[in-house]
C-alpha positions as CSV (number, residue, x, y, z in Angstrom):
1,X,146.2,106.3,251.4
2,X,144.2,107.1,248.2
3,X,146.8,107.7,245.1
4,X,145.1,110.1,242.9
5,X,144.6,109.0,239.2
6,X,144.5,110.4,235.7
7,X,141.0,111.6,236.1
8,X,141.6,113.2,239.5
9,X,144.6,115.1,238.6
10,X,142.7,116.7,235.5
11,X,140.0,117.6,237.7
12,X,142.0,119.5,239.9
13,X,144.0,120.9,237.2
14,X,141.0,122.4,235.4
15,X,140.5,123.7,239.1
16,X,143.1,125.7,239.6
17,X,143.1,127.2,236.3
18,X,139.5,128.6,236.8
19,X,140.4,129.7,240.1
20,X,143.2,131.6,238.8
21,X,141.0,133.2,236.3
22,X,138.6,134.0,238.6
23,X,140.9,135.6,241.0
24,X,142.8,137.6,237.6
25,X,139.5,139.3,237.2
26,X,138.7,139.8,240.6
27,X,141.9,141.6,241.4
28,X,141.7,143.7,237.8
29,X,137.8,144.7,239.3
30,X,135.9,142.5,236.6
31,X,134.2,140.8,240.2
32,X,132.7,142.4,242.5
33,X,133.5,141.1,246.4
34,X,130.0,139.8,246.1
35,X,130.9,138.1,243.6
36,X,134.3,136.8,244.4
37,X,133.4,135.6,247.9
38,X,131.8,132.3,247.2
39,X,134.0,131.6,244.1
40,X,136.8,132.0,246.8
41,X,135.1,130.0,249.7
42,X,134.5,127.1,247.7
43,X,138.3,127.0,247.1
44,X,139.0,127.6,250.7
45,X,140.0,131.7,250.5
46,X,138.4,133.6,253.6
47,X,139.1,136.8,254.5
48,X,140.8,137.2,257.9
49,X,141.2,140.2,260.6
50,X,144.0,140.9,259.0
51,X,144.9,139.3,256.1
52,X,143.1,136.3,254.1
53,X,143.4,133.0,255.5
54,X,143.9,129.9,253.3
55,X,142.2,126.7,254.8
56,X,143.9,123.3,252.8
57,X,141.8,119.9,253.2
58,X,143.6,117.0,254.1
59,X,140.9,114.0,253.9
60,X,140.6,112.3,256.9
61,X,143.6,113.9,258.6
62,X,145.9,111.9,256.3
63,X,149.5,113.3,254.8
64,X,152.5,111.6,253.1
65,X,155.9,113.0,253.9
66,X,156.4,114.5,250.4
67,X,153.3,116.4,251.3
68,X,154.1,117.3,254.3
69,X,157.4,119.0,252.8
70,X,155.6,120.7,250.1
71,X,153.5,122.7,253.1
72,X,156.6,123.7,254.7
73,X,157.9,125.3,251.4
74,X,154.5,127.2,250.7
75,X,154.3,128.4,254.6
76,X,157.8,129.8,253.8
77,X,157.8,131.2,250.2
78,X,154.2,132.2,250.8
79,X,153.2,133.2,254.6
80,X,155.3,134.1,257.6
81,X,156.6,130.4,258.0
82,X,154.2,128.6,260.0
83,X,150.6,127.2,259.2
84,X,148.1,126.1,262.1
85,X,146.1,122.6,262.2
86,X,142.2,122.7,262.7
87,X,139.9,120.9,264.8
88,X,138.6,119.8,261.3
89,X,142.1,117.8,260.6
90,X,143.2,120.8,258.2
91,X,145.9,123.0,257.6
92,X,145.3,126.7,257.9
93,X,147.9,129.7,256.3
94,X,146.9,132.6,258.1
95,X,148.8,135.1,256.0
96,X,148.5,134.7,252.0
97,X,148.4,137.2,249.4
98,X,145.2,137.0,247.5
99,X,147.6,137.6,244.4
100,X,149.7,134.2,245.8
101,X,146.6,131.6,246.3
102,X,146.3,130.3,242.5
103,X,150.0,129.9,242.6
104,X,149.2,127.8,246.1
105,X,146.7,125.9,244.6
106,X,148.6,124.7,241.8
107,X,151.8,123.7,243.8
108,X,149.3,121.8,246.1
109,X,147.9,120.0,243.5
110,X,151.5,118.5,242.4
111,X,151.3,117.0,245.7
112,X,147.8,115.7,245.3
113,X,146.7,117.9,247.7
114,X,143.7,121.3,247.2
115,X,141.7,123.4,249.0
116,X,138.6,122.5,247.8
117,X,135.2,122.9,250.0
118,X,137.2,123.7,252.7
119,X,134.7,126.5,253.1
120,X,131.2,127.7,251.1
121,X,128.1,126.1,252.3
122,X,128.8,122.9,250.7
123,X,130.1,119.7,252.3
124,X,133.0,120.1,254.3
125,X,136.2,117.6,254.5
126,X,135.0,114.2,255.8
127,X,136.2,113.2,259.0
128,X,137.3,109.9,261.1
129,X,139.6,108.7,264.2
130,X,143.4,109.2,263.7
131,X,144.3,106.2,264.8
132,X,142.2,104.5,262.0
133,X,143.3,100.8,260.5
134,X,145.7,100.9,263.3
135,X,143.8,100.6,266.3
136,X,143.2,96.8,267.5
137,X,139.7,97.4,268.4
138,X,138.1,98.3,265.3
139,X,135.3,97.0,263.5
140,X,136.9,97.3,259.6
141,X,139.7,100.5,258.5
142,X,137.0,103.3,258.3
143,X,139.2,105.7,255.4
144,X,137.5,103.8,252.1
145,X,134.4,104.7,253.2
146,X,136.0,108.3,254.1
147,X,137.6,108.2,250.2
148,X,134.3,107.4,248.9
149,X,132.3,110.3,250.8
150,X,135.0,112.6,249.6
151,X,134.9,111.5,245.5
152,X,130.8,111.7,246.0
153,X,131.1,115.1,247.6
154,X,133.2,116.8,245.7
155,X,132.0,119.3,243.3
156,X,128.6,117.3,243.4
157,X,126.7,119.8,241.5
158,X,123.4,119.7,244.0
159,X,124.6,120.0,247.4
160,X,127.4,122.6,246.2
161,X,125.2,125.5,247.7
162,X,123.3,124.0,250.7
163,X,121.6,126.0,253.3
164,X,124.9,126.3,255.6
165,X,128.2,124.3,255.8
166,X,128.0,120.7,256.3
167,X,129.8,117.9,258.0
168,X,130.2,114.0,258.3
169,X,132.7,112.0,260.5
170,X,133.2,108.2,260.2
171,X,134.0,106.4,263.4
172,X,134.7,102.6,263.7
173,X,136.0,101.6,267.0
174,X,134.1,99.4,269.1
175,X,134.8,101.2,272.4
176,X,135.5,104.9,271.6
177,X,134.5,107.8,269.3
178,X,137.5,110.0,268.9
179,X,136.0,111.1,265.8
180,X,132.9,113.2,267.4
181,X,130.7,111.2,265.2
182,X,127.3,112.7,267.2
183,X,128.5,116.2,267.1
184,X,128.0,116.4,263.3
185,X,125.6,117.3,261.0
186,X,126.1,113.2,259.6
187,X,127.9,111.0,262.0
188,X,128.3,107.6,261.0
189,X,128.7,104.7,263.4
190,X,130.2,101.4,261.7
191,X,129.1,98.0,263.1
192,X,128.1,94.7,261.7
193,X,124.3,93.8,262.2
194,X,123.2,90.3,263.8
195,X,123.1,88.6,260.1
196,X,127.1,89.8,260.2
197,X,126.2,92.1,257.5
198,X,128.6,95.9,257.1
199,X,127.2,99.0,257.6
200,X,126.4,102.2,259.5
201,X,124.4,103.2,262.4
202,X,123.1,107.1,261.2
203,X,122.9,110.0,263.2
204,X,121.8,113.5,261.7
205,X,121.5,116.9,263.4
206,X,124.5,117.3,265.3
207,X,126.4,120.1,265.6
208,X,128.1,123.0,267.5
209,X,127.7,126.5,267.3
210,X,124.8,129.1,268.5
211,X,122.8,126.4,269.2
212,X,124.7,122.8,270.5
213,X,123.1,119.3,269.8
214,X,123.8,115.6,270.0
215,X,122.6,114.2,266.6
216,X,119.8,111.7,266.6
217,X,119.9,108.5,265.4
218,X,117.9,108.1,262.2
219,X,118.3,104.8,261.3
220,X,119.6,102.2,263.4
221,X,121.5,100.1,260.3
222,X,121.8,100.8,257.1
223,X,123.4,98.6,254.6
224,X,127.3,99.5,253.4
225,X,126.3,99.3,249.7
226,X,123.5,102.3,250.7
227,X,126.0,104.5,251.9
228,X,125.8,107.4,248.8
229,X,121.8,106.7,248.5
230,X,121.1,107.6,251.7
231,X,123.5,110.3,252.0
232,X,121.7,111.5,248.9
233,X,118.3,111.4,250.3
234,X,119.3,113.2,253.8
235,X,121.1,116.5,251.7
236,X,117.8,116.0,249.6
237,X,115.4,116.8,252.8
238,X,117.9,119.6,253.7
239,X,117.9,121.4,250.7
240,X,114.3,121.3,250.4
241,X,113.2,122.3,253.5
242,X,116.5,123.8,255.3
243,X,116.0,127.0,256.0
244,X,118.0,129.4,254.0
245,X,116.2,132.8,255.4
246,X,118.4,132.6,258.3
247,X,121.2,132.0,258.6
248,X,121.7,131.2,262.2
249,X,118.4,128.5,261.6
250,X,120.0,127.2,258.7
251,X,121.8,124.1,259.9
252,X,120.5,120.9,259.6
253,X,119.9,120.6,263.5
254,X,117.5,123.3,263.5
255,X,115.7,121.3,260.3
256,X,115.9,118.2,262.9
257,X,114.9,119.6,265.6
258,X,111.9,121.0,264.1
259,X,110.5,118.3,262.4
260,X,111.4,115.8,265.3
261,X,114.1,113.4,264.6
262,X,111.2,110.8,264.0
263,X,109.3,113.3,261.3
264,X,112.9,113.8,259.7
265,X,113.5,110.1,259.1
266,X,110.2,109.8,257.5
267,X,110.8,112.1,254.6
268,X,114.2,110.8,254.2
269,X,113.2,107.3,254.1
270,X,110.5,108.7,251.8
271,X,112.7,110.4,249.4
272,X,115.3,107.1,249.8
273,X,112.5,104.9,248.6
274,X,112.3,106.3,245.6
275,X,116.8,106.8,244.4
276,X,118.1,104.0,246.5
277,X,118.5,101.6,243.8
278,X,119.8,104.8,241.0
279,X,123.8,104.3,239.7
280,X,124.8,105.6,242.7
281,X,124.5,102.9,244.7
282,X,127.9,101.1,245.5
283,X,128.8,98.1,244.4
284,X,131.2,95.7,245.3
285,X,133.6,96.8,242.8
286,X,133.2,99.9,243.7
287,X,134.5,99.6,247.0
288,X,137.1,97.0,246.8
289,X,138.4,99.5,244.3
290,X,138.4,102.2,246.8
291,X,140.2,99.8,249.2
292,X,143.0,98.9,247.4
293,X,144.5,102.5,248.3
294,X,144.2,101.3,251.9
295,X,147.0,98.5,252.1
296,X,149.0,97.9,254.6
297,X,152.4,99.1,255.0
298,X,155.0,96.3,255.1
299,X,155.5,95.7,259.2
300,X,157.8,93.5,260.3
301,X,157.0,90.8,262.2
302,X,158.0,91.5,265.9
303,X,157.1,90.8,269.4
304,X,155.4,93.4,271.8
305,X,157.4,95.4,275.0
306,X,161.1,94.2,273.9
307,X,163.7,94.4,276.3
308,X,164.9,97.3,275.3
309,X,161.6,99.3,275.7
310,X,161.4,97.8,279.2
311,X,164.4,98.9,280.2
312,X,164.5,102.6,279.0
313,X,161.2,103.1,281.0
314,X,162.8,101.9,283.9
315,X,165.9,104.2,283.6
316,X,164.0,107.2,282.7
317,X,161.1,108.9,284.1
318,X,160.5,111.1,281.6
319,X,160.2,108.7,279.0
320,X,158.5,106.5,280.9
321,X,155.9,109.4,281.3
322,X,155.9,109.8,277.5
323,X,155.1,106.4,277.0
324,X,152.5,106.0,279.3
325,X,150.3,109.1,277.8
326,X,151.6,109.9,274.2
327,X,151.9,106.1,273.2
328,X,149.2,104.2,272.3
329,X,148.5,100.0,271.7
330,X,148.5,99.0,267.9
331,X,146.7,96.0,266.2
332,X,150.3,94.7,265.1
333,X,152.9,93.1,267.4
334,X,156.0,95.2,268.5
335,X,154.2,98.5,266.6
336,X,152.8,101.0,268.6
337,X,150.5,104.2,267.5
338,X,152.3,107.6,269.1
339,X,150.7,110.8,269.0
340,X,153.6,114.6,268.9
341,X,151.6,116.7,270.6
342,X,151.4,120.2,269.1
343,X,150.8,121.8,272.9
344,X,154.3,123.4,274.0
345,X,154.0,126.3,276.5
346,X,153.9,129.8,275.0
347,X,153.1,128.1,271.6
348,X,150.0,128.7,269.9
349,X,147.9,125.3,270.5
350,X,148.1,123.7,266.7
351,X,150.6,126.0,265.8
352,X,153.4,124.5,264.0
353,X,156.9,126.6,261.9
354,X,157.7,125.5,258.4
355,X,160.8,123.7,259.6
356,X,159.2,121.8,262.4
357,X,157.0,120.2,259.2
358,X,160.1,119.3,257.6
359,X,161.2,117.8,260.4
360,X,157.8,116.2,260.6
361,X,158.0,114.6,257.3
362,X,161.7,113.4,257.8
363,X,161.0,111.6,261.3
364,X,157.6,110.5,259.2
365,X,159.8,108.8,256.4
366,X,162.3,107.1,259.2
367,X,159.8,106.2,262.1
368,X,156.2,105.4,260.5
369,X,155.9,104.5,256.5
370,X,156.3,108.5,255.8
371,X,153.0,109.0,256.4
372,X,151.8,111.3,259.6
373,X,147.8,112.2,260.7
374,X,146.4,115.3,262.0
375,X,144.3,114.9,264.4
376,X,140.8,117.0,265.4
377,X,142.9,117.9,268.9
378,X,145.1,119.7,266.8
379,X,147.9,117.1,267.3
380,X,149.8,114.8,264.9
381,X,150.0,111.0,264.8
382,X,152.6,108.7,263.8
383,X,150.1,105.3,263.3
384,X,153.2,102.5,263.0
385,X,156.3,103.1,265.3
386,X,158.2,100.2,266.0
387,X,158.6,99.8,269.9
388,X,162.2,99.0,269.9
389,X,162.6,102.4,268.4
390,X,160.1,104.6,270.5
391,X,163.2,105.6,273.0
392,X,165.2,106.7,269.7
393,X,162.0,108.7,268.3
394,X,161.4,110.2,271.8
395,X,164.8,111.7,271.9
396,X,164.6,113.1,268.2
397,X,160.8,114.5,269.4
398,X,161.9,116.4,272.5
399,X,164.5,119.1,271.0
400,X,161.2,120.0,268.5
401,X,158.9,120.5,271.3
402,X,156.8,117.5,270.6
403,X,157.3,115.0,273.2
404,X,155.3,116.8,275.9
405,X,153.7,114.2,277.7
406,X,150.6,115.7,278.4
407,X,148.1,113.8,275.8
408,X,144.3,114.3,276.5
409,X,145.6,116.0,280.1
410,X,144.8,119.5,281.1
411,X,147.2,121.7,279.4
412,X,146.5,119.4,276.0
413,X,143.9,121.7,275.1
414,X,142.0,122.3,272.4
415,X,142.2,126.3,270.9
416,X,141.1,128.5,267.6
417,X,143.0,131.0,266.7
418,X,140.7,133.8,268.5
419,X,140.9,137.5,268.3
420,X,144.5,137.3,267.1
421,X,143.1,136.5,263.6
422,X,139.7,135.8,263.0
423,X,137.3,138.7,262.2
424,X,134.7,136.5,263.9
425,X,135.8,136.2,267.5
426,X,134.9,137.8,270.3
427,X,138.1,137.6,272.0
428,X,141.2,136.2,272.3
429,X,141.7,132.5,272.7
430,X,145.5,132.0,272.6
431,X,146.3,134.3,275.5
432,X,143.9,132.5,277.9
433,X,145.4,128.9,276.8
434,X,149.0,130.3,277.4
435,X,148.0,131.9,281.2
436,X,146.4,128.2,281.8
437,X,149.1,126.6,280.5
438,X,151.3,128.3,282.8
439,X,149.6,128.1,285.9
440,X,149.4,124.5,285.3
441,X,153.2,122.9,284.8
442,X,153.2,121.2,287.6
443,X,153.3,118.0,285.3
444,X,152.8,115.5,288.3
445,X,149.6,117.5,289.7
446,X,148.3,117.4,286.2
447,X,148.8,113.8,285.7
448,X,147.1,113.2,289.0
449,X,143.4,115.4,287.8
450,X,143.6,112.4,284.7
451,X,142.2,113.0,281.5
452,X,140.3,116.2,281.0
453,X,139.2,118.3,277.7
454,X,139.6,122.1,277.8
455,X,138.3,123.4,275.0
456,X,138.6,127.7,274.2
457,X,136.7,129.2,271.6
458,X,137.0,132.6,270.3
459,X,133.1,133.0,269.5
460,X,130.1,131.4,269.2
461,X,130.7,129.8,266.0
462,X,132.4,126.7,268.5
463,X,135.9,126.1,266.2
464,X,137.5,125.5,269.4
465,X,134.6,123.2,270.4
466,X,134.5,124.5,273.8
467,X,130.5,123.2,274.1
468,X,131.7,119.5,274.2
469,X,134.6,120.1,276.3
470,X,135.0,118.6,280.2
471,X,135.7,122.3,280.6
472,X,134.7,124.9,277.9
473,X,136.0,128.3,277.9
474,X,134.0,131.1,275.2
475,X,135.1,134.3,274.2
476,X,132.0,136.9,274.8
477,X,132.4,140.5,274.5
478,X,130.7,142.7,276.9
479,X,130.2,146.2,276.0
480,X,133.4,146.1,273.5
481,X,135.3,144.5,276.7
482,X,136.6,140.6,276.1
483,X,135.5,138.2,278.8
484,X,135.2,134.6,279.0
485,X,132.5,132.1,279.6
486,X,132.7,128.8,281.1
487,X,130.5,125.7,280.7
488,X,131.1,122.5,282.4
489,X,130.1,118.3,281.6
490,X,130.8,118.6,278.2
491,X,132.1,115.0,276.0
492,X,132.0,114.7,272.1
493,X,132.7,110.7,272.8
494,X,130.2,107.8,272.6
495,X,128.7,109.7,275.9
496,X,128.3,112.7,274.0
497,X,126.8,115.9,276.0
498,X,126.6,119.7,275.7
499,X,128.3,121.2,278.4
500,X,126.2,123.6,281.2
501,X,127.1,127.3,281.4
502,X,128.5,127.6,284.5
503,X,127.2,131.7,285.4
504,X,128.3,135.1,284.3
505,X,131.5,135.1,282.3
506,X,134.7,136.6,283.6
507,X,137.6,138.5,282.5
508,X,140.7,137.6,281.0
509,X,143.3,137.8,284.3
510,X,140.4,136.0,286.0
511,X,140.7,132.4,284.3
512,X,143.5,130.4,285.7
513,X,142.3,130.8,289.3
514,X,138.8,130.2,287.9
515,X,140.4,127.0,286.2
516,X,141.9,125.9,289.7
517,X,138.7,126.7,292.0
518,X,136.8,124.5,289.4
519,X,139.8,121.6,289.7
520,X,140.0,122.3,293.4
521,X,136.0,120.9,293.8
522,X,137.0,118.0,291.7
523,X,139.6,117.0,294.0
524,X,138.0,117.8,296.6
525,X,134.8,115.8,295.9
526,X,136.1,112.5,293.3
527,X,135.9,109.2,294.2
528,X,139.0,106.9,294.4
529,X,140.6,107.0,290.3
530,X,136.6,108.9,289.5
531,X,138.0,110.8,286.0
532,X,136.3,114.4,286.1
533,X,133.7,113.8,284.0
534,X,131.9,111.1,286.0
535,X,132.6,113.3,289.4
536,X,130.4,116.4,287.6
537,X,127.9,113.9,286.5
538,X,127.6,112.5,290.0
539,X,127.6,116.0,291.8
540,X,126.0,118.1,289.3
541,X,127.4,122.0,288.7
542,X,126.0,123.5,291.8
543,X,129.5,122.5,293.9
544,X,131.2,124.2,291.3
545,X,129.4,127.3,290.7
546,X,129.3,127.9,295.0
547,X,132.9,127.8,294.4
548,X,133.6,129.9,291.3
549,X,131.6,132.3,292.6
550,X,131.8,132.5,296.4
C-alpha cells in the first residue's frame, strides 16, 4: 500500500496544526458555529445526537497493523473503547471531545493516517473491491489508480466546495462489482479496449439518498492516461451548473438526470476538449510511480487444498461451514482471501472494541503481511492467508466473535448506526438488526435462503444503503412514532437496481415476522438453487406484498 513521503507528511502536518488553531479559537468563541462547521467537516468533525462523531478515512479500505493498533489506543484514551466501520470503508469514533480531535489528528498522522474530506461537500474517500490485487479474476490491481484519485482530490482547491458531497468507486473484476461502482456519483469500470489498450468505462450520476439512481454510462472507454482530465472536466460541469439552491437537488444525479445522460456527456466532452492535454494528464511515470507502492507481498510458493485443509473440513462441520462462506479463491497457489465478519448477535453490525482491533492487527501481522481491509459490508478482510493455516486462524477468529459463518447471508447485514447516534435518523436501526438477527439463528435454514443483502437505514440519507439491498429496511417516523419501511429487488452489483417499496411501513415489533412472511414467499415460489434475487425478478412484488399484508 502507498508509503507516504516527505511531501505528504508535511502536508498533513501543516494540517493538523491549522486544525488545531482553528478549533483553539472556536472553543475560546473567536468562531462562530457557522463558522467552525465546515472548517470541522472538511477534517471529518460532525456533530452527533449526542456527542461529536469523528469519521477517519482509510483509502480504499486499506490498513497496516501498526495502524490498526494506533486506532485501538485512540478509541481507548479518547472514546468509550470501540469505533464503528462504514459502508464507506471508514472508521467512525462516535464519542470524541471536541477539545481531543487536534490531538487525534496529529497521533493519526504518525501513522500516516487523517481525517481529511471525510465530510464537507468536497470529494469523499475513493472507493474499490476489498479483495483487490488478490482476486484471480481481475483485469489489473485497481488501488494505483485509487492512490492517484486520492493525491488529485485532496485539498484540490476547486472542487473543495462542490454543490454536495461526492463519491467515486473503482472496480476491476471481470465478473463482479463488489465495489458498487454504478451507485456513485463516478463509478469507474476498468477493462482493456479491442486494440488491448487500459482504461475505464465512466458512469456518472449514481447515487443513494432521497432520490436512488443507477449512474449512466457517459463514455464507453476512456484512455488510462485521461483519468484526472476527465475527472476534471465532469466536477467542472457540476460546479457550474449543480444546483446549489437546494440542497436536496444538489447531487450530481439530479444535474444528470436533468440534462439527460446524453446532454451531460456533451458538455463534459466539451469542457474535456479543451484541458485534456493540460499537466494534469498522467504520464507513464506518473503511474508506474504510483504502482511501485503496490508490490506484492513475498508468498511462498505452495500448492492449493493441502491435505491438511482437506482433512479439517472433513472432521469439522463448523469449519467446514466457515470455509465454504467466509473463504474466498486467491490469484496465488495455496493462499486464500478470508473475510472476519463484523456481524455477531447482539453486536452492533460494524461495531468493533479497541481490543478486538489489537487483536486485529496481531492476527494481521501472523496470518496476512499485517495488513487487513475494511470492507463497504462493514466487514474486515485478510487478502493472503495461507490455506494450510486457515484451520489455525479459524480457531484464533472464533473466541473474538469473528468467525461467524454467515458471509453475504441473511443475518450479514448491512446497518448505520440509526437513532442511537445520529441526529439525522429517523429511527433506530440497530435494534431492528438485533430482533432479525435473532429470529434468524437457525444457521442451517439461513444457509438454505443463499445469499441475500439486508440493508437497514436509519433515514433517508441511505448510509445503510437499504435502496440497493435484496431487502431494504428504512427508518420513517410517523407522527414522532419510529416505523420502518421496506423495499424489495434491490442489487448495487453489475445488475445494479433500486429496490421497490413494498407498501405502508410498519412498526418496530412488526419486522422479524415481516422478514419471515417475505422469506416464506421466496421459498415458497424459487426455482431449484433460484438465489432470491432472480425469484423477485421472475415473480415481481405483488406475491410478496399479498403476503405482508394479508
Amino acid at each position: 500500500m502507498y508509503v507516504y513521503d516527505e511531501y505528504d507528511r508535511q502536508m498533513l502536518a501543516e494540517r493538523v496544526a491549522q486544525f488545531r488553531n482553528q478549533t483553539d479559537r472556536y472553543l475560546a468563541g473567536e468562531l462562530e458555529e457557522g463558522e467552525f462547521l465546515p472548517l470541522r467537516l472538511q477534517n471529518g468533525l460532525y456533530v452527533q445526537r449526542f456527542a461529536p462523531m469523528l469519521r477517519i478515512c482509510v483509502p480504499y479500505g486499506m490498513m497496516r497493523s501498526e495502524q490498526i493498533r494506533r486506532l485501538a489506543r485512540i478509541t481507548r484514551d479518547y472514546d468509550k473503547g470501540y469505533a464503528h466501520f462504514t459502508t464507506r470503508q471508514n472508521v467512525q469514533l462516535n464519542w470524541p471531545a471536541v477539545e481531543d480531535v487536534p490531538d487525534i489528528l496529529a497521533e493519526l498522522a504518525e501513522v500516516e493516517m487523517h481525517a481529511n474530506q471525510t465530510s464537507g461537500n468536497c470529494i469523499r474517500n475513493t472507493t474499490t473491491d476489498q479483495f483487490a490485487a488478490a482476486q484471480s479474476d481481475e483485469i489489473i490491481d485497481p488501488r494505483p489508480y485509487c492512490e492517484i484519485i486520492r493525491q488529485w482530490s485532496t485539498f484540490h482547491p476547486e472542487f473543495a466546495f462542490l454543490p454536495r458531497k461526492f463519491k467515486v468507486a473503482v472496480n476491476a473484476s471481470r465478473n463482479v462489482d463488489r465495489a458498487a461502482v454504478q451507485v456513485h456519483d463516478i463509478g469507474l469500470e476498468m477493462l482493456y479496449n479491442e486494440h488491448g489498450e487500459l482504461g475505464f468505462c465512466v458512469h456518472v450520476g449514481g447515487g443513494l439518498g432521497r432520490t436512488p439512481m443507477v449512474g449512466p454510462v457517459i463514455r464507453e472507454f476512456l484512455p488510462e492516461k485521461d483519468l484526472l482530465t476527465y475527472l476534471e472536466a465532469i466536477l467542472r460541469v457540476y460546479n457550474r451548473y449543480g444546483r446549489r439552491d437546494n440542497k436536496y437537488k444538489a447531487r450530481i444525479k439530479i444535474l444528470v438526470k436533468a440534462l439527460t445522460p446524453e446532454g451531460f456527456a456533451e458538455k463534459v466532452e466539451a469542457e474535456w476538449s479543451q484541458t485534456k492535454n493540460s499537466p494534469t494528464r498522467l504520464t507513464q511515470d506518473a503511474v508506474d510511480h504510483i504502482k511501485s507502492h503496490f508490490t506484492e507481498p513475498g508468498y511462498a510458493d505452495l500448492q492449493d487444498d493441502p491435505q491438511e485443509l482437506v482433512s479439517a473440513r472433513a472432521d469439522s462441520k463448523g469449519f467446514d461451514n466457515w470455509v465454504r462462506r467466509n473463504v474466498n479463491s486467491h490469484k496465488k497457489p495455496g493462499y486464500s482471501i478470508v473475510t472476519l465478519t463484523m456481524k455477531k448477535t447482539g453486536v452492533p453490525p460494524g461495531d468493533i472494541s479497541d481490543r478486538q482491533l489489537e487483536q486485529i492487527a496481531d492476527l494481521a501481522d501472523r496470518y496476512s503481511f499485517g495488513e487487513a481491509r475494511v470492507t463497504h459490508q462493514q466487514n474486515v478482510v485478510f487478502a493472503d492467508v495461507r490455506q494450510d493455516r486457515l484451520l489455525e486462524l479459524w480457531e484464533a477468529l472464533k473466541p473474538l466473535g469473528f468467525a461467524t459463518a454467515n458471509l453475504n447471508m441473511l443475518t450479514d447485514m448491512i446497518c448505520c448506526p440509526g437513532g442511537d447516534y445520529c441526529s439525522l435518523a429517523n429511527a433506530k436501526s440497530i435494534p431492528v438488526a438485533e430482533a432479525i438477527q435473532r429470529r434468524f439463528d437457525n444457521q442451517d435454514y439461513v444457509y438454505d435462503l443463499g445469499e441475500i443483502d439486508l440493508n437497514i437505514s436509519g433515514c433517508m440519507n441511505a448510509c445503510g444503503h437499504h435502496h440497493v439491498g435484496h431487502i431494504g429496511v428504512l427508518g420513517v417516523d410517523k407522527k414522532g412514532q419510529e416505523f420502518y419501511q421496506i423495499s424489495l429487488g434491490g442489487s448495487s452489483e453489475r445488475d445494479a437496481s433500486i429496490g421497490k417499496i413494498l407498501g405502508p411501513s410498519f412498526a418496530r415489533e412488526e419486522m422479524p415476522d415481516v422478514i419471515q412472511k417475505i422469506l416464506d414467499v421466496y421459498v415458497e415460489t424459487r426455482t431449484e438453487e433460484e438465489p432470491f434475487l432472480d425469484t423477485y425478478r421472475r415473480i415481481g412484488i405483488s406475491p410478496f406484498k399479498e403476503r405482508v399484508y394479508a
